[in-house]
Backbone as CSV, one residue per row, in Angstrom:
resi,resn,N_x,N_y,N_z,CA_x,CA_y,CA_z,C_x,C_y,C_z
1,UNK,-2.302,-22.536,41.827,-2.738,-21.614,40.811,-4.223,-21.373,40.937
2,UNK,-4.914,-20.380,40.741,-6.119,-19.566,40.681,-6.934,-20.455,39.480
3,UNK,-7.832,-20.287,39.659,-8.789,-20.804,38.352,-8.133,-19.348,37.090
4,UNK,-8.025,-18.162,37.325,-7.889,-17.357,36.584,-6.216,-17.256,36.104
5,UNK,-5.443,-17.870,36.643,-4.034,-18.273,36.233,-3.636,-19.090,36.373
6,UNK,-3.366,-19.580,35.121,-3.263,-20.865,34.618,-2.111,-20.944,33.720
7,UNK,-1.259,-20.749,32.966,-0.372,-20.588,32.531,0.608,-20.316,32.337
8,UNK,2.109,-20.473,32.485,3.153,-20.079,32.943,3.168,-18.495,32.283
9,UNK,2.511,-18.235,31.312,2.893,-16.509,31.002,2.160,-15.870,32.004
10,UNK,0.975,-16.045,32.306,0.484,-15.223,33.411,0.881,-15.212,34.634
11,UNK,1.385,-16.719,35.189,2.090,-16.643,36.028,3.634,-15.750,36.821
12,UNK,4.016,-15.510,35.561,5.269,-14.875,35.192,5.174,-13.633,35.017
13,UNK,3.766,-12.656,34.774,3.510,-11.922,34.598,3.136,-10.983,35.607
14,UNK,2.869,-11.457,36.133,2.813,-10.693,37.856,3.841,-11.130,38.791
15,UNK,4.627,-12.212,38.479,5.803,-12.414,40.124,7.030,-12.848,39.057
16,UNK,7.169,-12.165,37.565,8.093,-12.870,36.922,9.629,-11.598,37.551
17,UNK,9.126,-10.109,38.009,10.355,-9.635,38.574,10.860,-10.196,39.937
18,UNK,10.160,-10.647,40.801,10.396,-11.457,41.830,11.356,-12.445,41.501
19,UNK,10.949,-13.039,41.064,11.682,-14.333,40.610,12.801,-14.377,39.935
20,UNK,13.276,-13.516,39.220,14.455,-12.828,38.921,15.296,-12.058,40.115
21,UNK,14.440,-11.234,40.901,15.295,-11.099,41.961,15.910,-11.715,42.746
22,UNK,15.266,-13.328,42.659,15.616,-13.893,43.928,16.835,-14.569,43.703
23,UNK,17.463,-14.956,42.040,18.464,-15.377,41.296,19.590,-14.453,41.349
24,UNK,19.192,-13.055,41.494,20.589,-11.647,41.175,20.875,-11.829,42.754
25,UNK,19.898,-11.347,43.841,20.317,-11.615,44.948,20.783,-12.713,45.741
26,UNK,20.711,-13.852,45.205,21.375,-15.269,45.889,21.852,-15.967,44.746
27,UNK,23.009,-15.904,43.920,23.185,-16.635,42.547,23.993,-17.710,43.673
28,UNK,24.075,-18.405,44.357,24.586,-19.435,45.171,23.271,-20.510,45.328
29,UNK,22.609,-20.017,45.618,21.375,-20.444,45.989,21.369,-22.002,45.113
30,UNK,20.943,-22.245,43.714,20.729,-23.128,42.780,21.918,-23.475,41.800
31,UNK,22.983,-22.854,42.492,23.896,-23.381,41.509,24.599,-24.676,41.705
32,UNK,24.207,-25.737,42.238,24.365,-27.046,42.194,22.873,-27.591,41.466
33,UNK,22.444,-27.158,41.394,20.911,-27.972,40.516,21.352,-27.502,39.031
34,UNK,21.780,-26.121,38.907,22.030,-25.401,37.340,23.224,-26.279,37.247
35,UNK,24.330,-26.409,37.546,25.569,-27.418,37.542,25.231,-29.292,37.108
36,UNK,23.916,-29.526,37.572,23.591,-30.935,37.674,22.981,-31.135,36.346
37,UNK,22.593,-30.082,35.814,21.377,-30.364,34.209,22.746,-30.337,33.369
38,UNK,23.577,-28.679,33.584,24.040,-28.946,32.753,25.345,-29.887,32.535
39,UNK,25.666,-30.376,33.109,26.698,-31.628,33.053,25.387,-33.168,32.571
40,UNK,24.625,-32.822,32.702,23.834,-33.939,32.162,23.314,-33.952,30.271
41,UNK,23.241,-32.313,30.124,23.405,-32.041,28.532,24.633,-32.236,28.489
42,UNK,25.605,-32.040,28.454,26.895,-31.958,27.936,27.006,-30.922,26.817
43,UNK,27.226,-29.982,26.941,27.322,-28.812,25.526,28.454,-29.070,25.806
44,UNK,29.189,-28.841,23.908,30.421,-29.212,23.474,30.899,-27.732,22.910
45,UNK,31.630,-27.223,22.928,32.072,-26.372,21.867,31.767,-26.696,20.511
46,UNK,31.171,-25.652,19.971,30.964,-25.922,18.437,29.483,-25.942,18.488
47,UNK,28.552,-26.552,19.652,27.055,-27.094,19.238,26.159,-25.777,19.938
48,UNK,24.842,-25.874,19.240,23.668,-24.734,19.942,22.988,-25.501,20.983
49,UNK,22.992,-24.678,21.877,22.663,-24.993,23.289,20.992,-24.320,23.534
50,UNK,20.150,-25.129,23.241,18.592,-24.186,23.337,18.080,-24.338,25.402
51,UNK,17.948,-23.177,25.795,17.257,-23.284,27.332,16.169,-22.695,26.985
52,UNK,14.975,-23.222,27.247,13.620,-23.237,27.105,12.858,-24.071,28.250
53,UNK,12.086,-23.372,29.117,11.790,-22.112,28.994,13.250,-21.326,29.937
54,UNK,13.122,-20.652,29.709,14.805,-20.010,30.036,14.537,-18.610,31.329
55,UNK,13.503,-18.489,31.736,13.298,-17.911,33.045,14.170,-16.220,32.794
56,UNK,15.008,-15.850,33.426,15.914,-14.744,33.237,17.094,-15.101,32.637
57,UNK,17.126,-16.370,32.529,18.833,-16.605,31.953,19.993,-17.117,32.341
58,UNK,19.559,-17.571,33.832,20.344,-17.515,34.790,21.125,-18.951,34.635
59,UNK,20.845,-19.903,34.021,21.196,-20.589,34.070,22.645,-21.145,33.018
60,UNK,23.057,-19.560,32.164,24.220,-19.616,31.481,25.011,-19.426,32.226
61,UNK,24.577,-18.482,33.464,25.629,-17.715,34.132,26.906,-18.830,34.714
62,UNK,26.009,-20.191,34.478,27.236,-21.700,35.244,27.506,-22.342,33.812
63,UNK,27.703,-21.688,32.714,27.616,-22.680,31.874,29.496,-22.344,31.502
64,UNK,30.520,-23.091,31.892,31.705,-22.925,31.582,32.701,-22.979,30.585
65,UNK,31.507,-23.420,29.073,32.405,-23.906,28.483,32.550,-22.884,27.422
66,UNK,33.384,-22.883,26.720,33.213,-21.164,25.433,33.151,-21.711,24.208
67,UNK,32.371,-21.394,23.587,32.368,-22.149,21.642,30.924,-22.207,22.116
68,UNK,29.914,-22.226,23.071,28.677,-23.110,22.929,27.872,-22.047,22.233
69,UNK,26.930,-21.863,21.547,26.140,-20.798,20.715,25.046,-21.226,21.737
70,UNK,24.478,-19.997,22.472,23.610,-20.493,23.680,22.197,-19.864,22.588
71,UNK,20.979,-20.127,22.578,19.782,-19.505,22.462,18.729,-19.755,23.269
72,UNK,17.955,-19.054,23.913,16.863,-18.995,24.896,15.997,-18.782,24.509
73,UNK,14.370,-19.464,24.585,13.096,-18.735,24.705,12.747,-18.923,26.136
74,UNK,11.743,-17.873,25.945,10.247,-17.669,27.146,9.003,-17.293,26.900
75,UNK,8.080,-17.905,27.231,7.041,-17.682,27.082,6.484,-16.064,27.610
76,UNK,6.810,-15.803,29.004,6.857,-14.830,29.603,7.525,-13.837,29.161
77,UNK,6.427,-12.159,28.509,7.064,-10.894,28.136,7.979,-10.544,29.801
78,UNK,7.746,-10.638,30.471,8.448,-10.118,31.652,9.526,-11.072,31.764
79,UNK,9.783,-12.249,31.560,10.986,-12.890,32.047,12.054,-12.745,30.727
80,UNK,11.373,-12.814,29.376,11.692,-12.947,28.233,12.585,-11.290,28.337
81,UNK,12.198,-10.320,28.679,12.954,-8.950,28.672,14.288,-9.286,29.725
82,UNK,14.002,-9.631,30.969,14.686,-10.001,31.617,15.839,-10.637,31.292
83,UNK,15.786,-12.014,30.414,16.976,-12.944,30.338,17.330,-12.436,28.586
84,UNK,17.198,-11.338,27.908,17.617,-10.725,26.441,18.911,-9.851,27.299
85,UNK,19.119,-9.442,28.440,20.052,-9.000,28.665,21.568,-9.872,29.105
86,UNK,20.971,-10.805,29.213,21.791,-12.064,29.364,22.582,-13.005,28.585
87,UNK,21.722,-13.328,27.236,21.351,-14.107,26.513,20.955,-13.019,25.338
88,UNK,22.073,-12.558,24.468,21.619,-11.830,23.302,20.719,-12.956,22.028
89,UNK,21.080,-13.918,22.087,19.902,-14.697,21.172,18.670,-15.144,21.930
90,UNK,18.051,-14.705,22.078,16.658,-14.827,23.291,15.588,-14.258,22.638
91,UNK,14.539,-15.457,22.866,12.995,-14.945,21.860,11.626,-15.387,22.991
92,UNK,10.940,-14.866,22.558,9.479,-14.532,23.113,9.021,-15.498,22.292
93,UNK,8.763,-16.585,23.066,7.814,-17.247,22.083,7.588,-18.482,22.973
94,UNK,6.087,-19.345,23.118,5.704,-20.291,23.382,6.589,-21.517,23.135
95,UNK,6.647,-22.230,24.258,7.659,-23.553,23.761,7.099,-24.549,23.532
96,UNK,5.865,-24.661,22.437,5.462,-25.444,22.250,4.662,-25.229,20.338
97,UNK,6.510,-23.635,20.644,6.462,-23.453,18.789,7.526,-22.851,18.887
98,UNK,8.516,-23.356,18.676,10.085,-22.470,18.881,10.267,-22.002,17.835
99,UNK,10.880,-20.943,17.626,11.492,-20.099,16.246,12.836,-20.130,15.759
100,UNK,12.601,-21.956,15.601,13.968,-22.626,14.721,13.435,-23.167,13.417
101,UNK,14.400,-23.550,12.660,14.423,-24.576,11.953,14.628,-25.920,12.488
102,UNK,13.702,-26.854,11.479,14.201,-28.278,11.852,15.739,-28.312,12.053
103,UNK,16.159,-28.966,13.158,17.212,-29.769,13.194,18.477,-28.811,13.432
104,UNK,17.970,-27.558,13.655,18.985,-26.523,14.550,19.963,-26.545,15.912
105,UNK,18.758,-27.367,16.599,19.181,-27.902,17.918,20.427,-28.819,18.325
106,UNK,21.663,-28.839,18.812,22.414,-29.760,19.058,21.446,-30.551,20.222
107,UNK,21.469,-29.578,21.526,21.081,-30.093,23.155,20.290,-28.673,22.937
108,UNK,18.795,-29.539,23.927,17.725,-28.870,25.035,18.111,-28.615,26.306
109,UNK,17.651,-27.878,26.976,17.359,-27.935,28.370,16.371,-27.580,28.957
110,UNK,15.810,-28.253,29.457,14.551,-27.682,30.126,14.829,-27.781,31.867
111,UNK,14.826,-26.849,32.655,15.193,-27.085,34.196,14.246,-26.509,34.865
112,UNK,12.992,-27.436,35.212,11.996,-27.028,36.467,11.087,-26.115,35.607
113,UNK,10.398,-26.138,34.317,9.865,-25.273,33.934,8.838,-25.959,32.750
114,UNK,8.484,-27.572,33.095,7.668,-27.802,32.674,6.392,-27.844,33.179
115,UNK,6.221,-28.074,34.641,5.362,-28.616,35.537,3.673,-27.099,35.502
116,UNK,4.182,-26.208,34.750,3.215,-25.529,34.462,2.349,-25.670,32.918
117,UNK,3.114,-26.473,32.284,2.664,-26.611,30.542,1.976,-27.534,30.636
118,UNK,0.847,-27.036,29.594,-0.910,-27.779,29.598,-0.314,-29.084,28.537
119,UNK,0.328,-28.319,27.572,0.278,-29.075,26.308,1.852,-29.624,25.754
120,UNK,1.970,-30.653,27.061,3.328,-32.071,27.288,3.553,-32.160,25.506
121,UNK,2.641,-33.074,24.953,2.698,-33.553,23.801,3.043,-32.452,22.963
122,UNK,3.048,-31.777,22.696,3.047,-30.498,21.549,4.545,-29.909,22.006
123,UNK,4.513,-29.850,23.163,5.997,-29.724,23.688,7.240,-30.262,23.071
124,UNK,7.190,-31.578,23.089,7.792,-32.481,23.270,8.218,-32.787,21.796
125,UNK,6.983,-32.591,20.993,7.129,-33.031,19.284,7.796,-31.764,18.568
126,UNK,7.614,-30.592,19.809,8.480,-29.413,18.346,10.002,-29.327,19.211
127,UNK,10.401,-29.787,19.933,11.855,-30.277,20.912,11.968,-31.280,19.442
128,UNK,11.599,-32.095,19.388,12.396,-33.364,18.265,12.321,-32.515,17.167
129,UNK,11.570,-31.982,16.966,11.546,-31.263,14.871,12.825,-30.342,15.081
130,UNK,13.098,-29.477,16.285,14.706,-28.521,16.145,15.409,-29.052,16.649
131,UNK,15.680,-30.403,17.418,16.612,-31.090,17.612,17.265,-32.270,16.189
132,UNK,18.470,-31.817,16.254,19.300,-32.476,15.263,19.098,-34.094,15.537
133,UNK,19.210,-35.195,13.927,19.302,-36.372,14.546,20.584,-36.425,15.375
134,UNK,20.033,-37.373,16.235,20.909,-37.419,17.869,21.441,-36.461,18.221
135,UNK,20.638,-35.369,18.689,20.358,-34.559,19.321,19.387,-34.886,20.385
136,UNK,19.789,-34.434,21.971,19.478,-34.853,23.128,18.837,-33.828,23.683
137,UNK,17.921,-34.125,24.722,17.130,-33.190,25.215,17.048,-33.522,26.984
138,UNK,17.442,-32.067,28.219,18.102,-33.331,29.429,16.398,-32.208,29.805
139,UNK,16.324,-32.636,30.786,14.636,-32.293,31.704,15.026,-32.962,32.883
140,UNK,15.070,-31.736,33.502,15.041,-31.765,35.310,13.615,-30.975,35.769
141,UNK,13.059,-32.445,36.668,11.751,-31.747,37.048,11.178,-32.762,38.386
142,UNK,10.391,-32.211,39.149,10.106,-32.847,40.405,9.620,-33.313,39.934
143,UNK,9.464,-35.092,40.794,8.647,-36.053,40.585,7.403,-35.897,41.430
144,UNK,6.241,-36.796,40.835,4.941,-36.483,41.451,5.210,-37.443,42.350
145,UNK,4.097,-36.880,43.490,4.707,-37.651,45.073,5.948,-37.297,45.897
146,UNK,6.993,-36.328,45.080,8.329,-36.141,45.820,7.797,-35.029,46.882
147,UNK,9.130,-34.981,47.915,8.837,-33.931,48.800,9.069,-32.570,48.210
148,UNK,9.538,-32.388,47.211,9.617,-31.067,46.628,8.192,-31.116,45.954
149,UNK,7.569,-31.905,44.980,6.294,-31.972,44.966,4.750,-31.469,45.876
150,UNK,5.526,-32.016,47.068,4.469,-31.808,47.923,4.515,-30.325,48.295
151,UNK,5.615,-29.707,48.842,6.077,-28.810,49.162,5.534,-27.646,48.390
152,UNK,6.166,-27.495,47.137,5.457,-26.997,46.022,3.400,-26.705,45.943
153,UNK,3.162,-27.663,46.000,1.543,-28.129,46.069,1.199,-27.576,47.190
154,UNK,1.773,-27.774,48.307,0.782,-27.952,49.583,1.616,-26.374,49.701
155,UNK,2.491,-26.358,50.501,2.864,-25.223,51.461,2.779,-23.734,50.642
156,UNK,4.187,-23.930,49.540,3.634,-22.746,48.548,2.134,-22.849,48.208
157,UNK,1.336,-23.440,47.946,-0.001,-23.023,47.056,-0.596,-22.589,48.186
158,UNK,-0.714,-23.097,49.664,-1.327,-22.149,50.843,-1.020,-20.858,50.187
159,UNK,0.031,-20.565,50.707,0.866,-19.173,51.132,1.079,-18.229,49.858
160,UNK,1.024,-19.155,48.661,1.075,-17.880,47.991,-0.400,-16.993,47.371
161,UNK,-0.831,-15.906,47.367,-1.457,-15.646,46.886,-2.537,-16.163,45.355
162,UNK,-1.051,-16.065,44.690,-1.699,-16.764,42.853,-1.888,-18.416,42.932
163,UNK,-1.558,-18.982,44.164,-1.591,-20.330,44.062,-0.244,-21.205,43.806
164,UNK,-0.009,-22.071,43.991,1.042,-23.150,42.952,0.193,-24.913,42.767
165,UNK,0.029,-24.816,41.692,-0.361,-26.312,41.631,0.208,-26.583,40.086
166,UNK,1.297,-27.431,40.426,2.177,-27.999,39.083,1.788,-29.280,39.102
167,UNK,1.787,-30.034,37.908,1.830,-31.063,37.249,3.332,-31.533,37.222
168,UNK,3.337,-32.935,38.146,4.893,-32.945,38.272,5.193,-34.488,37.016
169,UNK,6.052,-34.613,36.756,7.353,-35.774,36.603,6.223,-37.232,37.136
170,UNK,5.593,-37.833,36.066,5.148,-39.383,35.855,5.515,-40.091,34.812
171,UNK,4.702,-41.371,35.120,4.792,-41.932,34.134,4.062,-41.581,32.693
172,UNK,3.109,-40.936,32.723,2.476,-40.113,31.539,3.320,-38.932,30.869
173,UNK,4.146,-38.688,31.672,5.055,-37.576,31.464,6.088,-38.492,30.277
174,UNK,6.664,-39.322,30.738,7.569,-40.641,29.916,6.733,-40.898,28.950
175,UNK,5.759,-41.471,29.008,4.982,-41.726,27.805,5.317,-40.726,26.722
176,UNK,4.845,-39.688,27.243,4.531,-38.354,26.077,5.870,-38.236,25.305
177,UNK,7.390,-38.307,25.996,8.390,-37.799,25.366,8.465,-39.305,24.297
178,UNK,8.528,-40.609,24.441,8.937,-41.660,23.706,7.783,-41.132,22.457
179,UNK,6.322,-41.336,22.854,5.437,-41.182,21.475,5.935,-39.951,20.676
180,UNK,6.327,-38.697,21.050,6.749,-37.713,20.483,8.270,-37.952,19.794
181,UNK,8.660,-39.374,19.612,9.653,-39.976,19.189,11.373,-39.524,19.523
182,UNK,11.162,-39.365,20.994,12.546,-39.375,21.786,12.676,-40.621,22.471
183,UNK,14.064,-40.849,22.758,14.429,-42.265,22.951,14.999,-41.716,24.719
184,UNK,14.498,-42.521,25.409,14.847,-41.492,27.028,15.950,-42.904,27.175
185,UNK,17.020,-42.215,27.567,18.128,-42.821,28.011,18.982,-43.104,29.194
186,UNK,18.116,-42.026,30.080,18.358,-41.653,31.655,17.547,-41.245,32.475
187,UNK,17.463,-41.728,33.299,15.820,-41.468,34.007,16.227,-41.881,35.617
188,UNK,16.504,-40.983,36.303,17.062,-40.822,37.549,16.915,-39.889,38.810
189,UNK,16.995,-39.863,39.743,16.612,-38.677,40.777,17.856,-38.172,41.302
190,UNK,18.327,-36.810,41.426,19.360,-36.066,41.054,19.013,-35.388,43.084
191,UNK,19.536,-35.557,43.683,19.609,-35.106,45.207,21.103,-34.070,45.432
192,UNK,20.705,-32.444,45.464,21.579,-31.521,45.783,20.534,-30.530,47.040
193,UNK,21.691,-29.393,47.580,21.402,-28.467,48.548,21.574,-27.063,47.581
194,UNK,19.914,-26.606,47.930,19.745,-25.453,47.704,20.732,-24.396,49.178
195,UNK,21.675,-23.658,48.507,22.338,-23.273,49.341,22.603,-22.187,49.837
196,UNK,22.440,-20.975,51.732,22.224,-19.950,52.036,23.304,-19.579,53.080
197,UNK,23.676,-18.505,53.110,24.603,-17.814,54.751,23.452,-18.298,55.629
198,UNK,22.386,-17.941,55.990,21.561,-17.890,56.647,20.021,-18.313,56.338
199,UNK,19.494,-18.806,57.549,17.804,-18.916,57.601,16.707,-17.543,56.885
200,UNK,17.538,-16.452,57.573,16.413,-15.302,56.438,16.949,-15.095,55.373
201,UNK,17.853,-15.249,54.812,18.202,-15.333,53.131,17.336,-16.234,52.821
202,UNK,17.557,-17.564,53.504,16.638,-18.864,52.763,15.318,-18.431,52.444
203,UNK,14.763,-17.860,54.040,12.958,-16.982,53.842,13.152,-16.107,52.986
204,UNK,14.480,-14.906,52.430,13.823,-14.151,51.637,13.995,-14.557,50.347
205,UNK,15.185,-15.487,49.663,14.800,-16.224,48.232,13.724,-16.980,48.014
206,UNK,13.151,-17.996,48.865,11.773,-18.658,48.605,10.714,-17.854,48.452
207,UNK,10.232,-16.718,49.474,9.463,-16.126,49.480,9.423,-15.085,47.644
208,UNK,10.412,-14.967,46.915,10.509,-13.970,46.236,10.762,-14.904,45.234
209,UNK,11.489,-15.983,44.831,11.167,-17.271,43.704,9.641,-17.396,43.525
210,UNK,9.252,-18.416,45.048,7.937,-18.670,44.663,6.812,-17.961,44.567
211,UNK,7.154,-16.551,44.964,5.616,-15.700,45.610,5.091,-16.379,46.514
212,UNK,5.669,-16.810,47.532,5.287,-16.680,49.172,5.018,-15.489,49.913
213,UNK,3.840,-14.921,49.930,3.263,-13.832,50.340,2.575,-13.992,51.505
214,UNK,1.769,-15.328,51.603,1.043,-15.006,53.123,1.891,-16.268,53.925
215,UNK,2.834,-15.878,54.421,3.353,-16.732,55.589,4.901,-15.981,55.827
216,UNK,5.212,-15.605,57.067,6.253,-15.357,57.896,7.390,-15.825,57.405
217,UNK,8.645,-15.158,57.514,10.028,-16.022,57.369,10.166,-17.219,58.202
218,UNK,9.859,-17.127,59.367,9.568,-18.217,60.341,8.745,-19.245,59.994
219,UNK,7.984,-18.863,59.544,6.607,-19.940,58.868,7.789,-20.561,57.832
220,UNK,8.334,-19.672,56.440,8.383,-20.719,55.931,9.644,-21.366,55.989
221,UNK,11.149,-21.204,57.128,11.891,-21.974,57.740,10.859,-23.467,58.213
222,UNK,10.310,-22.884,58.649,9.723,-24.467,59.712,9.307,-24.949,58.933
223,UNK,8.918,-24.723,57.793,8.298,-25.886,56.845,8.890,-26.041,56.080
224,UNK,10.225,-25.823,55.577,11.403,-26.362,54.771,11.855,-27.179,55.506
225,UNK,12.023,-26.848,57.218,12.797,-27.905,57.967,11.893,-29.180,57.657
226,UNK,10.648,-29.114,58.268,9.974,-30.412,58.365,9.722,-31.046,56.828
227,UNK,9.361,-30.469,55.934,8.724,-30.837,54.461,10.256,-31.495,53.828
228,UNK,11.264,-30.574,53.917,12.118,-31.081,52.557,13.896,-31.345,53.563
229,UNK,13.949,-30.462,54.787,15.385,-31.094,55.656,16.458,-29.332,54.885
230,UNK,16.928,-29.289,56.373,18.029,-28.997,56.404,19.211,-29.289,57.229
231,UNK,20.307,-28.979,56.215,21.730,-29.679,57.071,22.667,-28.343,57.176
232,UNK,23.481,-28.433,57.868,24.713,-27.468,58.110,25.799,-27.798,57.529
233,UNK,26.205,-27.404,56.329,26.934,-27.633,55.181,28.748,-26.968,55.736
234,UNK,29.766,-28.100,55.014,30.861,-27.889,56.016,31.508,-26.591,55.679
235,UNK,31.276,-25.707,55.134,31.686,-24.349,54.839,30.719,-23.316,55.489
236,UNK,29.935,-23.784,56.727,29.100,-22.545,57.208,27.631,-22.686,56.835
237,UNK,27.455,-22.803,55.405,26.678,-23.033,55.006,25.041,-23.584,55.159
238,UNK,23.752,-22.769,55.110,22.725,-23.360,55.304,22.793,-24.406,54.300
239,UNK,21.645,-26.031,54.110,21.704,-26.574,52.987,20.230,-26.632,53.052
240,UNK,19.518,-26.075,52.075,17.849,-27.002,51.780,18.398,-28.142,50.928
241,UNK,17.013,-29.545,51.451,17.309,-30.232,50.620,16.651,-29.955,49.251
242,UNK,16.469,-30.410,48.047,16.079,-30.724,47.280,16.091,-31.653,46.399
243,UNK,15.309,-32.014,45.583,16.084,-33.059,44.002,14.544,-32.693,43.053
244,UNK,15.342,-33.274,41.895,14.855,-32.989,40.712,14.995,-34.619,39.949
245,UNK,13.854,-34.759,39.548,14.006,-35.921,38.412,14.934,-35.630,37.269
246,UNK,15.982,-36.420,36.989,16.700,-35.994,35.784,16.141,-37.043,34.246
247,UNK,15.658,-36.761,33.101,15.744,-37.147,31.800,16.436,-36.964,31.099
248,UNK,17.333,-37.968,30.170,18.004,-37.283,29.205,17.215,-38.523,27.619
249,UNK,17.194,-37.585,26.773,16.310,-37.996,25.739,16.810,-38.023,24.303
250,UNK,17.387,-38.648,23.756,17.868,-38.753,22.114,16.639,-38.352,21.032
251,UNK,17.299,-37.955,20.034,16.733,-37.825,18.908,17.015,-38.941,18.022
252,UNK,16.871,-40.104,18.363,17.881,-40.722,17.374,17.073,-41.211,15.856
């Protein structure tokens, strides 16, 4: 990130149609990571399902079960328009002031969309005020030091223009959710394949997720191979690796 963008709305604000594209054109792509959170919330029929920050939306599109009352925010006017077509209960608003009532919340989700938020703590304490008692909150997010970490940091923040430098998944990160009085109950590293027909699909979803602008499809194959691994998946299939730290967090 730029000294001059700094915040996931601005961020989102210039590459937030990108990043939506890269979900309509490859919905294969992440649907074992969207599959992995949400089997880790467990939405039940009957309960409200909050995704925050909720990107375009994309992440109902795997959600299988019917009864769940889904609601979304985003911080981002551009992603926030985006996922209202998706997600008819969907609001514009900072997630670190949701536009609930106390104790609205059955289950959170947060998937890969903290590592840009300044303000963890403030986060974390208005998640418990709209989460119901025992009401759970799951957070999938790279760990600091992981190779998706690095990857993220080093290769995207070269190559992309606006930068990438996220704040990943520590132990300060844990801290913040227990003092903000969640009880973390699962705390684990979650290993799936980001999944493609091909090597230039792979270059053209990364490039258009992350805003990879200055480096080649070739460039950024070779540095998925070496940084994070790929395998030849038994259906044809390209596989990137990836993983995500998984949390799951009580209200109790």
């Amino acid at each position: 990130m730029s000294a001059s963008t700094t915040t996931y709305a601005e961020i989102f604000e210039r590459r937030g149609q990108a990043h939506d594209q890269a979900f309509r054109l490859y919905p294969q792509a992440c649907e074992d990571e969207c599959k992995a959170i949400l089997a880790l919330a467990a939405p039940q029929a009957g309960e409200t399902l909050l995704d925050a920050p909720s990107a375009g939306g994309f992440l109902t599109k795997h959600l299988d079960i019917h009864g769940v009352r889904v609601v979304a925010v985003d911080p981002s006017p551009v992603l926030h328009a985006l996922c209202a077509r998706l997600v008819p209960e969907s609001y514009l608003a900072p997630i670190d002031s949701l536009p609930f009532v106390d104790g609205e919340i059955d289950v959170a989700i947060c998937l890969a969309g903290l590592h840009h938020e300044p303000r963890l703590s403030a986060v974390f304490a208005e998640f418990r005020r709209v989460l119901r008692p025992g009401g759970r909150l799951a957070i999938a997010e790279a760990s600091e030091g992981s190779a998706v970490a690095r990857f993220l940091n080093g290769f995207v923040d070269r190559h992309n223009s606006l930068g990438h430098r996220g704040t990943f998944l520590n132990d300060s990160f844990r801290t913040k959710l227990s003092e903000a009085g969640l009880r973390i109950a699962l705390d684990q590293e979650a290993h799936y394949h980001w999944r493609f027909e091909s090597r230039e699909s792979l270059a053209h979803c990364l490039s258009l997720m992350f805003g990879i602008d200055r480096a080649t499809p070739g460039q950024i194959c070779s540095a998925v191979e070496k940084e994070l691994g790929l395998d030849e998946l038994a259906n044809g299939q390209i596989g990137m690796r990836w993983s995500l730290r998984h949390l799951l967090a009580f209200n109790d």
